[in-house]
VOBA-1610 file (N, C-alpha, C; in pm, whole numbers, padded with zeros to 5 digits, always signed):
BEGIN
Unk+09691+07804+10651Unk+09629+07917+10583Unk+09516+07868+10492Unk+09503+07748+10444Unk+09415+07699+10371Unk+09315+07763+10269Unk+09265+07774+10268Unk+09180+07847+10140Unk+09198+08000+10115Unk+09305+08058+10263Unk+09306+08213+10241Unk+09405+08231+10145Unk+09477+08106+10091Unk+09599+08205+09964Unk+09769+08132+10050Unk+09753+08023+10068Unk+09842+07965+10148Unk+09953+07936+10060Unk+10054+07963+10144Unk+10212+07895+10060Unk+10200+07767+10055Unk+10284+07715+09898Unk+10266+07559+09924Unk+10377+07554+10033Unk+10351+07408+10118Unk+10445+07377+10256Unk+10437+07433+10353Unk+10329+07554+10380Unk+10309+07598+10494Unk+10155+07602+10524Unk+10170+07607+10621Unk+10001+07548+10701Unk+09945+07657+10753Unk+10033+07728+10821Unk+09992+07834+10911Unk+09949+07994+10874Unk+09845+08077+10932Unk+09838+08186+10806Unk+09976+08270+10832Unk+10008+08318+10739Unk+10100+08421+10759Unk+10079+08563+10765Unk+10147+08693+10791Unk+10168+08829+10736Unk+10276+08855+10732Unk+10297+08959+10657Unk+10385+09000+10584Unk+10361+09160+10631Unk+10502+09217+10682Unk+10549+09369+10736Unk+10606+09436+10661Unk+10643+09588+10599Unk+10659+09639+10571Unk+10758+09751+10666Unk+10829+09819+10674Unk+10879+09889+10714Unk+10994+09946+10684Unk+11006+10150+10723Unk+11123+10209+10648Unk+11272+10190+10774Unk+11313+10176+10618Unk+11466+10123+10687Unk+11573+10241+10738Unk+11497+10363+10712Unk+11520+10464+10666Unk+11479+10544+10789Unk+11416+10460+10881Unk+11391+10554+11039Unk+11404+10390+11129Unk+11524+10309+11099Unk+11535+10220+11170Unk+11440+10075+11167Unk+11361+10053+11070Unk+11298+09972+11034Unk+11436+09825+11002Unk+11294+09678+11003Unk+11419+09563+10940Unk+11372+09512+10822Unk+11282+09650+10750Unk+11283+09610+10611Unk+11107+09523+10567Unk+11156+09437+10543Unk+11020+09310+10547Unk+11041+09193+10578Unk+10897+09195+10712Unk+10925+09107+10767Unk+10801+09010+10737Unk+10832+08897+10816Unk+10727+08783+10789Unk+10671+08744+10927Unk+10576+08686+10990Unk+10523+08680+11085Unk+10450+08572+11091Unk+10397+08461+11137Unk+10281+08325+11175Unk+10181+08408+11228Unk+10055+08394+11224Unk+09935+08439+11266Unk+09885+08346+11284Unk+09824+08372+11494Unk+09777+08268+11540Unk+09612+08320+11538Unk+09590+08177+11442Unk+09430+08167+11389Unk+09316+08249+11458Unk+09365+08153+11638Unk+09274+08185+11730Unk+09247+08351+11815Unk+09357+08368+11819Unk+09384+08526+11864Unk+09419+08652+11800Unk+09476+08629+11691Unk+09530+08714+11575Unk+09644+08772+11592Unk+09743+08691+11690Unk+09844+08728+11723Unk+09940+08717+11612Unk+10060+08782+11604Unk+10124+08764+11492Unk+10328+08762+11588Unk+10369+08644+11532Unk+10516+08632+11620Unk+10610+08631+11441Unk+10694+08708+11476Unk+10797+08746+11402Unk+10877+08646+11337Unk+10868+08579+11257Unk+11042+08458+11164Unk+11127+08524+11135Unk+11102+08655+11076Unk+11249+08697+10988Unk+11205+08803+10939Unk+11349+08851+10845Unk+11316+08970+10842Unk+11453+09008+10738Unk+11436+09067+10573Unk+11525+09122+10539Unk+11531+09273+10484Unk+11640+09277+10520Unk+11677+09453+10495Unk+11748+09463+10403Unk+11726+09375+10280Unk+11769+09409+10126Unk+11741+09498+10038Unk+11648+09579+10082Unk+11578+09662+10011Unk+11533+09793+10060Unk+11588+09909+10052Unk+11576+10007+10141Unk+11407+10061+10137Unk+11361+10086+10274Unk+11226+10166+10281Unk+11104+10066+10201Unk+11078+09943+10236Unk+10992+09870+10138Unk+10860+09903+10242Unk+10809+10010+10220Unk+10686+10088+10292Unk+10571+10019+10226Unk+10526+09983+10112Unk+10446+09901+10060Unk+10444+09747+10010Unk+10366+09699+10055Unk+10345+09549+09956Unk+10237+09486+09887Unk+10268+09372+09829Unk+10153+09275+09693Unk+10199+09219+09739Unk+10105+09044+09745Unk+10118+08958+09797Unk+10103+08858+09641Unk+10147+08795+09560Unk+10105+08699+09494Unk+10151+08575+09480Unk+10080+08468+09533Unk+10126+08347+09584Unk+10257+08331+09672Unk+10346+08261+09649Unk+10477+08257+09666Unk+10621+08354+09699Unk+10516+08468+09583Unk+10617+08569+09570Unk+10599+08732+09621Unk+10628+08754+09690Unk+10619+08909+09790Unk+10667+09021+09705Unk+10585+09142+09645Unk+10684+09252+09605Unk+10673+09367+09672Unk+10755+09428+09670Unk+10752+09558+09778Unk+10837+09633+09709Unk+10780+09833+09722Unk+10823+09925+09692Unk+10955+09983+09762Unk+11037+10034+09701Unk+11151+10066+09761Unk+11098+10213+09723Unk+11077+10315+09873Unk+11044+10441+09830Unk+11131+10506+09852Unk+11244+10530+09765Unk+11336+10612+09738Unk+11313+10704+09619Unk+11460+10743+09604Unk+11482+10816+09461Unk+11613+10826+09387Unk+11585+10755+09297Unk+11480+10703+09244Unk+11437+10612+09290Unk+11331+10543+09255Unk+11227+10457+09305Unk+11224+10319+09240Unk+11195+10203+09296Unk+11246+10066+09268Unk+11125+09938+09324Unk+11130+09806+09253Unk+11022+09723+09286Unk+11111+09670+09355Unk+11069+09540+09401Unk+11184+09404+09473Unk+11092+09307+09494Unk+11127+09220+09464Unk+11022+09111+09449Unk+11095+08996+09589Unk+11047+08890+09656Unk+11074+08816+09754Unk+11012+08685+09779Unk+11078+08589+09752Unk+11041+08434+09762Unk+10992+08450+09959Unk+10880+08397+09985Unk+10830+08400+10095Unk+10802+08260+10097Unk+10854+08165+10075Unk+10845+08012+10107Unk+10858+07948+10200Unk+11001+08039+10284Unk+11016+07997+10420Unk+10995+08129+10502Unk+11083+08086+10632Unk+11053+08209+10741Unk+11107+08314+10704Unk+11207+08331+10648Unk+11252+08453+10611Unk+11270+08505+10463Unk+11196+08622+10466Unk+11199+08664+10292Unk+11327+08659+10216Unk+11340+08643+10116Unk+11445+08579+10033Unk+11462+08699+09889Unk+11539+08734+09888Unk+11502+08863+09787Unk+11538+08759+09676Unk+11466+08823+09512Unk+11468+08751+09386Unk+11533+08818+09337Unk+11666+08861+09298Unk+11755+08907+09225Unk+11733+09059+09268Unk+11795+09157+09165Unk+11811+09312+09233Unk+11677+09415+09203Unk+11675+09493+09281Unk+11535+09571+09303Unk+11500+09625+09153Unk+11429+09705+09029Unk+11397+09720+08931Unk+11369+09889+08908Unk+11419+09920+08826Unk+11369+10109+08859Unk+11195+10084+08837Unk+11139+10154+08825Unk+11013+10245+08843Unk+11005+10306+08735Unk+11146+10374+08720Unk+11154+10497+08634Unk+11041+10605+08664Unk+11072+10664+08819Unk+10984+10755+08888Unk+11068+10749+09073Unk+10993+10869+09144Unk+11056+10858+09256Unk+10950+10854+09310Unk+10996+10808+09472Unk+10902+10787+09599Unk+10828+10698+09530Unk+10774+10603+09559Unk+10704+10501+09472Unk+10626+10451+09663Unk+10522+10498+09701Unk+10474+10507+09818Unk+10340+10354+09770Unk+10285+10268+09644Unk+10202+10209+09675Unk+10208+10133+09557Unk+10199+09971+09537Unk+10179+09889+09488Unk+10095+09809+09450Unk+10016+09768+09336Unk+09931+09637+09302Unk+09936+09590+09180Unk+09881+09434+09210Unk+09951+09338+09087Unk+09753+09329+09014Unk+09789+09358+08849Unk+09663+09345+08747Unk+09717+09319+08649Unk+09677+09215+08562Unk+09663+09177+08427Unk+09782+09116+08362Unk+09840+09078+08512Unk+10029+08995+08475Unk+10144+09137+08480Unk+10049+09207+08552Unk+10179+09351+08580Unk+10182+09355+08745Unk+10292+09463+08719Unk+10312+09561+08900Unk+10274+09727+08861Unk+10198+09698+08917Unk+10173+09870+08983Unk+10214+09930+09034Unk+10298+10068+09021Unk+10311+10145+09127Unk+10260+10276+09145Unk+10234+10346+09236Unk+10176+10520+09255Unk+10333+10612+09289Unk+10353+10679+09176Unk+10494+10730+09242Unk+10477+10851+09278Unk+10509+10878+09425Unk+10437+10993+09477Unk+10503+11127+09508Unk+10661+11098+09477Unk+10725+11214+09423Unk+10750+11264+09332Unk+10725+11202+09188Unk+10724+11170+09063Unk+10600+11220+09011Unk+10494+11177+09092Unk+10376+11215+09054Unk+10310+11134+08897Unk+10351+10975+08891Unk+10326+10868+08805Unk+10251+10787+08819Unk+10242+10741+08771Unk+10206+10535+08757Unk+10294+10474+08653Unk+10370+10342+08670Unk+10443+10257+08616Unk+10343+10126+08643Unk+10366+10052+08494Unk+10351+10006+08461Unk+10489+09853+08443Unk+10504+09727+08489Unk+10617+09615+08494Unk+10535+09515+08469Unk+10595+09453+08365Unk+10514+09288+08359Unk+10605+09215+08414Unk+10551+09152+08487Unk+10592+08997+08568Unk+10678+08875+08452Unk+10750+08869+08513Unk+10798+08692+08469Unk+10733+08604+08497Unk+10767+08488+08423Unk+10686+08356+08520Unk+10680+08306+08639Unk+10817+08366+08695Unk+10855+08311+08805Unk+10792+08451+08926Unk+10731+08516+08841Unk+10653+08638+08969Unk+10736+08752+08954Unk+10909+08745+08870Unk+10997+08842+08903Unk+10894+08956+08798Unk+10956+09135+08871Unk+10924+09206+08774Unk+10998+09240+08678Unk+10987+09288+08543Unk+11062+09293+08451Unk+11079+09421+08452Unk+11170+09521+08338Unk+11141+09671+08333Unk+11043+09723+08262Unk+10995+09834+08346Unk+10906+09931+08284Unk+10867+09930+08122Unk+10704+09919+08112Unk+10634+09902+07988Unk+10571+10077+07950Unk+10546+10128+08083Unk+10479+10268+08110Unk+10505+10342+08223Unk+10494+10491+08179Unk+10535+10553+08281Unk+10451+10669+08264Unk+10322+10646+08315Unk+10215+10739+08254Unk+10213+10884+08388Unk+10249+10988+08341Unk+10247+11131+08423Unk+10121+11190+08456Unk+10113+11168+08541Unk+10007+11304+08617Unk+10051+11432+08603Unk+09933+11509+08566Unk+09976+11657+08532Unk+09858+11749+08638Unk+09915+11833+08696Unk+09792+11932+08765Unk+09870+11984+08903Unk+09784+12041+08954Unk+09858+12098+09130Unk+09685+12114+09199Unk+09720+12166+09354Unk+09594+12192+09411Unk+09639+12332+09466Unk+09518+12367+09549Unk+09568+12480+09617Unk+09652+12518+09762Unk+09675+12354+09801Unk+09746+12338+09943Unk+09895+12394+09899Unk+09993+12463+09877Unk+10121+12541+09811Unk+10221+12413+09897Unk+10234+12368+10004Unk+10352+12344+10062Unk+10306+12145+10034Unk+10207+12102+10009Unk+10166+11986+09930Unk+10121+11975+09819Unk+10072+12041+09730Unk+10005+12000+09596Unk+10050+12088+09532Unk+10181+12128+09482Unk+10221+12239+09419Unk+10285+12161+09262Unk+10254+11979+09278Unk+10232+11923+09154Unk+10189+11825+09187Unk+10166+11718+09064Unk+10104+11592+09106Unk+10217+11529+09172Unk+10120+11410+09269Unk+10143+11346+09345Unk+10072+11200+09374Unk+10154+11131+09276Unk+10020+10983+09334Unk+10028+10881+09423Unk+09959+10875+09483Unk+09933+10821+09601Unk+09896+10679+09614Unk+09834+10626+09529Unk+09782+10470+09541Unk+09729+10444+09380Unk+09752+10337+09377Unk+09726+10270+09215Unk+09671+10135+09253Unk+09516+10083+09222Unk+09448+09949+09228Unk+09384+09923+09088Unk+09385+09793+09075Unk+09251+09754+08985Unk+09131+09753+09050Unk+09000+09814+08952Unk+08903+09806+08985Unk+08812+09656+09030Unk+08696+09662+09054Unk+08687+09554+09131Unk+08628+09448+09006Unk+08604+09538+08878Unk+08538+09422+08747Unk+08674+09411+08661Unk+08780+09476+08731Unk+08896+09409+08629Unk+08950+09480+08486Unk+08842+09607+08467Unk+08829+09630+08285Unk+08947+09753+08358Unk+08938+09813+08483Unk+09000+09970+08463Unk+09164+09941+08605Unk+09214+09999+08542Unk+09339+10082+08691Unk+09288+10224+08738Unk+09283+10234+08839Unk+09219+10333+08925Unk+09331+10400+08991Unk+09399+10536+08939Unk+09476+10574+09062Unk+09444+10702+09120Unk+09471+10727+09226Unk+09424+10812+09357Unk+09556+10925+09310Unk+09549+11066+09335Unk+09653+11174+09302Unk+09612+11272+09422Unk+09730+11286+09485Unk+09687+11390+09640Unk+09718+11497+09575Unk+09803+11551+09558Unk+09873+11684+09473Unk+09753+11736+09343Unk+09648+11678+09263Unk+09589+11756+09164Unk+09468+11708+09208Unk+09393+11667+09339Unk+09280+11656+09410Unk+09221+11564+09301Unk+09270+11448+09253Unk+09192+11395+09174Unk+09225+11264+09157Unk+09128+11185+09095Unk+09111+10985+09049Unk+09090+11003+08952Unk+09220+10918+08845Unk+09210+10931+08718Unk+09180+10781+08696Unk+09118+10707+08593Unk+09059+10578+08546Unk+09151+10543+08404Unk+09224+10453+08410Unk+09287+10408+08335Unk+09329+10266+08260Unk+09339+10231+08179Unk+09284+10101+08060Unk+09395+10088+08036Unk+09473+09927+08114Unk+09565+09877+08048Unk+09549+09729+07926Unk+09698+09767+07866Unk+09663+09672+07770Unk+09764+09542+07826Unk+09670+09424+07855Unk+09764+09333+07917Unk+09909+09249+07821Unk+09865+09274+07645Unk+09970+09236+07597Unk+10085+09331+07554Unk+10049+09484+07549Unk+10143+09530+07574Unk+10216+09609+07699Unk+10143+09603+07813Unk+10175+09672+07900Unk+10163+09836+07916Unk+10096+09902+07815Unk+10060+10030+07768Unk+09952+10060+07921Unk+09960+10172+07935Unk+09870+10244+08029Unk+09832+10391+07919Unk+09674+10363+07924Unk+09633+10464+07882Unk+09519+10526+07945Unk+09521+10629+07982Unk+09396+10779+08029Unk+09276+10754+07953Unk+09171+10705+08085Unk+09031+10706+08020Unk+08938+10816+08065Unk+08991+10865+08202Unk+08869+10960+08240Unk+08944+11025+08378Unk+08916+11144+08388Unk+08962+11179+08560Unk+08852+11251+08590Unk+08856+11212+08736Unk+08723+11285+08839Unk+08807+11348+08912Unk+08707+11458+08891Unk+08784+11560+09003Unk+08746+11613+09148Unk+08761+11603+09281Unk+08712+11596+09389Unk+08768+11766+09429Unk+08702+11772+09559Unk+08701+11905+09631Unk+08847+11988+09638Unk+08846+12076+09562Unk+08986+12163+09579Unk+09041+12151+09712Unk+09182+12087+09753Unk+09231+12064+09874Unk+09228+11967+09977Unk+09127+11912+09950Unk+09070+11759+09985Unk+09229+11660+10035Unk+09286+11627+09889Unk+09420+11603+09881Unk+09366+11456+09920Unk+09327+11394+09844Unk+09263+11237+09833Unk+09437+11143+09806Unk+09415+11047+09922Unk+09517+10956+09935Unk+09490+10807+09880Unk+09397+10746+09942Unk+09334+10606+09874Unk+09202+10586+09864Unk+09188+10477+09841Unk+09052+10524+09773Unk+09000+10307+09802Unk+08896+10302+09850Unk+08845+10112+09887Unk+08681+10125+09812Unk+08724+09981+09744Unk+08562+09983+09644Unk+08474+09927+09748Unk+08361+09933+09766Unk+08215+09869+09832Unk+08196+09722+09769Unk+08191+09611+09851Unk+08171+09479+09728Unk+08100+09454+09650Unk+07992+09507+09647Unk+07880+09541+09548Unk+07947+09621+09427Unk+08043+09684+09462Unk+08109+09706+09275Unk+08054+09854+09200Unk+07935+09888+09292Unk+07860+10024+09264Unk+07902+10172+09312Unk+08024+10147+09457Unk+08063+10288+09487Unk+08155+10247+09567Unk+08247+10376+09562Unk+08389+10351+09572Unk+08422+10519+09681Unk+08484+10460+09807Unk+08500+10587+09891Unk+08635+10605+09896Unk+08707+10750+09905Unk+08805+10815+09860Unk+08858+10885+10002Unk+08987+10831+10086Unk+08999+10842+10223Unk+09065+10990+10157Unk+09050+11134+10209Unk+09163+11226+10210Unk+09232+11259+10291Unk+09355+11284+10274Unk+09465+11312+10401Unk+09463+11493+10408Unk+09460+11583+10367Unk+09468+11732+10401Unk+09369+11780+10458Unk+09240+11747+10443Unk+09152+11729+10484Unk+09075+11610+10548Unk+09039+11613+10691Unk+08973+11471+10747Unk+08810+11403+10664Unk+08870+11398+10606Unk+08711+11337+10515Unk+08705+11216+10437Unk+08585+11237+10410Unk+08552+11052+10288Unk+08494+11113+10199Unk+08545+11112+10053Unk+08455+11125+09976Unk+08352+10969+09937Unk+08257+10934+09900Unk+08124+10899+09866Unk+08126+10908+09701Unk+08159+10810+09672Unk+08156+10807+09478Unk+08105+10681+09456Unk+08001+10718+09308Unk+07932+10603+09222Unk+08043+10529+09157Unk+08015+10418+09112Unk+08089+10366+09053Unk+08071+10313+08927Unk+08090+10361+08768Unk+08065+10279+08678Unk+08104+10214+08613Unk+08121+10083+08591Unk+08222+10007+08597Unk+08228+09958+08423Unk+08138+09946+08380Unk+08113+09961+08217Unk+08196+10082+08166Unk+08111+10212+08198Unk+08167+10328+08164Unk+08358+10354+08206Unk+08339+10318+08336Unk+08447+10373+08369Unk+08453+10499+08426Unk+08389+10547+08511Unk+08340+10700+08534Unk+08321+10675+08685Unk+08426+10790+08778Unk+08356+10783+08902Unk+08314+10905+08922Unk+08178+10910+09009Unk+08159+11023+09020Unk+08116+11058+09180Unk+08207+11183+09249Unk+08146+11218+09342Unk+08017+11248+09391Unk+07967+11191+09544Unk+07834+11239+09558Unk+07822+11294+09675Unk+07977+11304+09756Unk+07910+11354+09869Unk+08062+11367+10005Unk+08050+11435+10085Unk+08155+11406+10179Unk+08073+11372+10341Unk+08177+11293+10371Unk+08155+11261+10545Unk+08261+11313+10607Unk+08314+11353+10742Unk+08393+11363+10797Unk+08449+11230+10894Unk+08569+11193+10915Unk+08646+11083+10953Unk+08636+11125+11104Unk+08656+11251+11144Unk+08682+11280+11255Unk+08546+11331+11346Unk+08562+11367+11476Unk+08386+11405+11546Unk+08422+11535+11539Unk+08312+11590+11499Unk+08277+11741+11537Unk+08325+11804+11644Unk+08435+11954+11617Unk+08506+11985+11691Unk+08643+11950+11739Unk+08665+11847+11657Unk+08845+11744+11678Unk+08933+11872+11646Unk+09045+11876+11723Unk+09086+12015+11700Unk+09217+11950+11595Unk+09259+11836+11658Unk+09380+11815+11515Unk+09516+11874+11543Unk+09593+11856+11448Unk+09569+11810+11341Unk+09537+11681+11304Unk+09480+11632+11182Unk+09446+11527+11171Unk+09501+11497+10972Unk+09553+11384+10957Unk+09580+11315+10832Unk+09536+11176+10814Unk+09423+11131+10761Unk+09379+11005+10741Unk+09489+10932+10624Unk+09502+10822+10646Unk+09649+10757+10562Unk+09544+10589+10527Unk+09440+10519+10549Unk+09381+10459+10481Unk+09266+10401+10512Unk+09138+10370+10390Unk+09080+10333+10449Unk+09043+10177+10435Unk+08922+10100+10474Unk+08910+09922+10451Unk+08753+09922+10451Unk+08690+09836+10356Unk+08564+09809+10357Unk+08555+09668+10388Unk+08449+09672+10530Unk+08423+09550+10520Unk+08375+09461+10418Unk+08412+09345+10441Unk+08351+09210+10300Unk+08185+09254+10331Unk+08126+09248+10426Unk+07945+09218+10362Unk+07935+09375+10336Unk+07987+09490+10324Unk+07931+09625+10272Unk+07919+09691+10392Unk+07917+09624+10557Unk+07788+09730+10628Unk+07894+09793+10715Unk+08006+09812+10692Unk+08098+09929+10786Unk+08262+09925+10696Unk+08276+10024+10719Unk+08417+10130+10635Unk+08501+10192+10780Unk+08604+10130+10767Unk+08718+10191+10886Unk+08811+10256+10848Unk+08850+10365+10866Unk+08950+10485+10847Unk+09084+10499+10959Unk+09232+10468+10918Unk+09307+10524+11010Unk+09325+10674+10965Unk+09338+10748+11131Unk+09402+10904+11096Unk+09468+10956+11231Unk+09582+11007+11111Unk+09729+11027+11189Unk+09681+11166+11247Unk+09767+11193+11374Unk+09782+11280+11422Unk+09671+11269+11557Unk+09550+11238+11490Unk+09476+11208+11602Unk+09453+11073+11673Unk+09564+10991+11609Unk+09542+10818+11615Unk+09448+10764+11659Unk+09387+10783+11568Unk+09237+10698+11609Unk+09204+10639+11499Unk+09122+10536+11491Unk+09098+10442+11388Unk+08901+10470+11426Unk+08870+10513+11264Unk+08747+10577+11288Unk+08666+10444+11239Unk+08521+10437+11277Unk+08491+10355+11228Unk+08301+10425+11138Unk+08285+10378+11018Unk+08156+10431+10952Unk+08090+10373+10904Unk+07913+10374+10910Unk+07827+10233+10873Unk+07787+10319+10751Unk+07833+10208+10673Unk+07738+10224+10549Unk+07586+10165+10508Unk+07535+10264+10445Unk+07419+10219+10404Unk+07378+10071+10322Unk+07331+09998+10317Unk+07249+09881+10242Unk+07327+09864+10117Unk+07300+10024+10012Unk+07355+10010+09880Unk+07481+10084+09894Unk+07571+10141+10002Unk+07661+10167+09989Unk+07667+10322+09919Unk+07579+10392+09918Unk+07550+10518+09901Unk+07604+10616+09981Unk+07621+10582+10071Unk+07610+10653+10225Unk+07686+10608+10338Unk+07777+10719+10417Unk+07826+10641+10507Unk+07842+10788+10652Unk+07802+10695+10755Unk+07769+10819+10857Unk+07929+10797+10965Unk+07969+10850+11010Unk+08102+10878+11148Unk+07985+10820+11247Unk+08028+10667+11329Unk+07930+10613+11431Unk+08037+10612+11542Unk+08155+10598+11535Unk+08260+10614+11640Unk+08440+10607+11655Unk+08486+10645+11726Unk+08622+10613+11685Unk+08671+10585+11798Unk+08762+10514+11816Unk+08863+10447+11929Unk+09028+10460+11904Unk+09093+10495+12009Unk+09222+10502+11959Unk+09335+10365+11881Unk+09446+10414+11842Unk+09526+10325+11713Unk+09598+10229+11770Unk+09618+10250+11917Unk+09687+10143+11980Unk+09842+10187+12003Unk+09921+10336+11907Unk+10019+10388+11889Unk+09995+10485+11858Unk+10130+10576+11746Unk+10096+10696+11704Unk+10169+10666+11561Unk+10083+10761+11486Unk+10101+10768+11378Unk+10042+10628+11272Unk+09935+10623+11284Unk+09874+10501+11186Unk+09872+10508+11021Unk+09980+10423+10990Unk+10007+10436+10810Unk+09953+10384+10754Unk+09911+10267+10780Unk+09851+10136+10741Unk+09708+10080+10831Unk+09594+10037+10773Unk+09509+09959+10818Unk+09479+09851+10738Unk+09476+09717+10773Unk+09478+09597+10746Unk+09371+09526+10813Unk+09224+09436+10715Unk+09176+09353+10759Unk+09217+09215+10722Unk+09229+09160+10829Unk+09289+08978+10796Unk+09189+08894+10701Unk+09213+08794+10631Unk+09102+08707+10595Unk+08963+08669+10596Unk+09005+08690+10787Unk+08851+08625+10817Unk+08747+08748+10817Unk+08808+08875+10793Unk+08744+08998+10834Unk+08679+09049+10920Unk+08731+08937+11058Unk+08679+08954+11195Unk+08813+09059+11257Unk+08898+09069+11184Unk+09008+09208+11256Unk+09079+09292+11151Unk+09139+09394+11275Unk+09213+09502+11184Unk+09331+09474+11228Unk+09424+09531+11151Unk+09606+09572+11196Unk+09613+09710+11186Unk+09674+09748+11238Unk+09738+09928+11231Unk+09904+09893+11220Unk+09931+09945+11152Unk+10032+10006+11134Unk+10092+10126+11172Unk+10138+10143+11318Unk+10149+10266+11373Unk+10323+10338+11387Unk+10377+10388+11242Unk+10478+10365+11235Unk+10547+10477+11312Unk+10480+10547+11414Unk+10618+10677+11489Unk+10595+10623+11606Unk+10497+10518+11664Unk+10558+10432+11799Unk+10572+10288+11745Unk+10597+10275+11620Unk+10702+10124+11635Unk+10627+10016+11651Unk+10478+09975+11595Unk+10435+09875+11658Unk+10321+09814+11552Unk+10283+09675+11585Unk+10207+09622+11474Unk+10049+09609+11573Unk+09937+09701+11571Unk+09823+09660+11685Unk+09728+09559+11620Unk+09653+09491+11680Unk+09516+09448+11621Unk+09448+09427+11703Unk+09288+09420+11694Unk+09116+09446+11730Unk+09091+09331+11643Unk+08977+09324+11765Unk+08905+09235+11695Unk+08756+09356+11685Unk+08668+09279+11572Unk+08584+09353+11559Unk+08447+09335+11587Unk+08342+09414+11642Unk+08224+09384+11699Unk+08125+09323+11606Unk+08113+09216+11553Unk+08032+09212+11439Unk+07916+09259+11395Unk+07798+09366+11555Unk+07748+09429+11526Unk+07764+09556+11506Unk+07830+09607+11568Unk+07887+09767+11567Unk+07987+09810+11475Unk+08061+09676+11454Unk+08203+09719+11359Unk+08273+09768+11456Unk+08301+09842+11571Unk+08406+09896+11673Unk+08477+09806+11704Unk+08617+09842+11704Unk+08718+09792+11690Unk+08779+09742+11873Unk+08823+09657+11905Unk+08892+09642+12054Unk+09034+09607+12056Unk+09107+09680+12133Unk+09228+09640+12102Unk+09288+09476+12146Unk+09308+09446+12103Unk+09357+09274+12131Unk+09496+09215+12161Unk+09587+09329+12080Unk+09753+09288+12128Unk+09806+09409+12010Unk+09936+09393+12024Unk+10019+09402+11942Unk+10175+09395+11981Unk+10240+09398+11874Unk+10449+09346+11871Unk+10441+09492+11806Unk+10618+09470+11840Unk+10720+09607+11805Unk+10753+09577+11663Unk+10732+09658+11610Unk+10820+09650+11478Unk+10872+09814+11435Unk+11004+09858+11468Unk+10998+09975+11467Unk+10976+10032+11332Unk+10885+10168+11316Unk+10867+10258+11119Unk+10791+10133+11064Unk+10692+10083+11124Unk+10649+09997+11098Unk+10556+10128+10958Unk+10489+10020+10875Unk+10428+10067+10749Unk+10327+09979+10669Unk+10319+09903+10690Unk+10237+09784+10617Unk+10204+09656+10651Unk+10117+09580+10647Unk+10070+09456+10654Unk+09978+09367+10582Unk+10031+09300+10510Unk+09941+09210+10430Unk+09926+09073+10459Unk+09861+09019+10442Unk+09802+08909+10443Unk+09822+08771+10316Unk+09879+08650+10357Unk+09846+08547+10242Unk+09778+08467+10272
//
């Protein structure tokens, strides 16, 4: 794995699976990734932890969401082939806990039945500790049988480090938020508010650091947002559609990935399984629908670019399977290349 974030004692790159245990999944698994092809063959696999649908990768140590209810972290020694759980899973203090990331010596989570963000500082040893914050989303949208309260969906650090950024499907909105790394406090700096019904799921910064696009699931679209990273302020500028003109659907986009040099943005969306692909402009202003190709399965939860950012993974968790493409380096269009079974498959990360 060498410079991509390698375990000490292991050579080879790895990934790391996700899946609910909860429609027959084996939990989280671990996998070798062969350099040359992007094949990925299975080591192990534990089912200590019910539904670990999300993961963080930091060094050594694997954490993954247990999306239940209530809702729980679990942290996992990944040293050898098979994940190794680190003592017992941690509340949330929130339910459905659907998305994870590690900032400022914490764990993140988006709790998406709960409609939260939690806040856990890490041990030394990577374990999470209990809850520092448990900051509430307040609002609804106008979708009645989805947004009839908040609902959060994904929680990242921004890409300069100063803000937590979380995504809310249920009150159509990205709220910007300032943690304090010595006390673990989460506090409300600003919320943007996007298109009534939209129902915004995640949200991938541009590497340039200037704009930040907002995948929505109720609607097939991208929102197009500035980014100010001083201020702290995002602001909408615009929508694209994920899908081609006339897609009859239904359709639910579940995530999107920016390439490393800026010049293409790939979208999975469920229902129509297709993995869309969109060129962005120069400054990342702008991004047009140039084509889409199917997911390789059904139901795509997850999209994953590897290291080298020459491929994708899908995560296609209602046919059971892990796909990957390689990618056109001029077009960005995706080709399918292989994929393994992993049944309720849900996630894939990379060390």
């Amino acid at each position: 794995m060498g410079d991509t974030g390698a375990v000490q004692g292991r050579s080879a790159p790895r990934a790391y699976i996700g899946s609910f245990t909860s429609g027959g999944g084996l939990g989280v698994l671990a996998a070798d990734v062969d350099e040359k092809t992007g094949a990925l063959t299975v080591t192990g696999a534990s089912d200590a932890v019910a539904d670990p649908s999300f993961l963080a990768l930091a060094g050594p140590v694997l954490h993954a969401v247990s999306e239940t209810e209530p809702g729980a972290v679990a942290a996992f020694d990944v040293t050898g082939p098979v994940p190794r759980p680190l003592g017992a899973p941690v509340p949330v203090d929130g339910s459905g806990p659907t998305h994870l990331a590690l900032a400022a010596g914490h764990l993140l989570t988006a709790n998406y039945t709960s409609g939260s963000v939690t806040a856990l500082p890490l041990a030394e040893d990577g374990t999470p500790r209990p809850a520092t914050t448990v900051l509430r989303h307040e609002g609804s949208g106008p979708v009645t049988d989805r947004q009839s309260g908040a609902h959060a969906h994904q929680v990242l650090p921004d890409p300069s480090g100063r803000w937590i950024v979380s995504v809310d499907l249920g009150t159509d909105s990205v709220r910007v938020c300032a943690l304090d790394p010595a006390t673990g406090t989460l506090t409300l700096h600003a919320e943007s508010a996007l298109r009534p019904g939209t129902g915004p799921r995640h949200l991938a910064f541009h590497p340039a650091g200037a704009h930040a696009y907002v995948l929505n699931e109720l609607e097939p679209t991208l929102t197009v947002c500035r980014w100010d990273a001083v201020a702290g302020v995002l602001e909408p500028l615009g929508e694209t559609s994920v899908v081609p003109a006339g897609t009859a659907g239904p359709s639910h986009p579940s995530e999107v990935v920016v390439a490393p040099d800026g010049r293409f943005l790939w979208a999975a969306v469920r229902g129509d399984d297709t993995l869309a692909v969109l060129a962005l402009c120069p400054d990342g202003a702008k991004a047009e629908l140039v084509a889409t190709v199917p997911c390789g399965g059904t139901w795509p939860r997850d999209l994953t670019l590897d290291p080298s950012g020459r491929r994708l993974y899908a995560a296609n968790e209602r046919s059971g399977d892990v796909t990957w493409f390689d990618l056109d380096p001029e077009t960005g269009v995706p080709a399918r290349a292989g994929a393994i079974d992993v049944p309720a498959a849900s996630c894939v990360v990379f060390g």
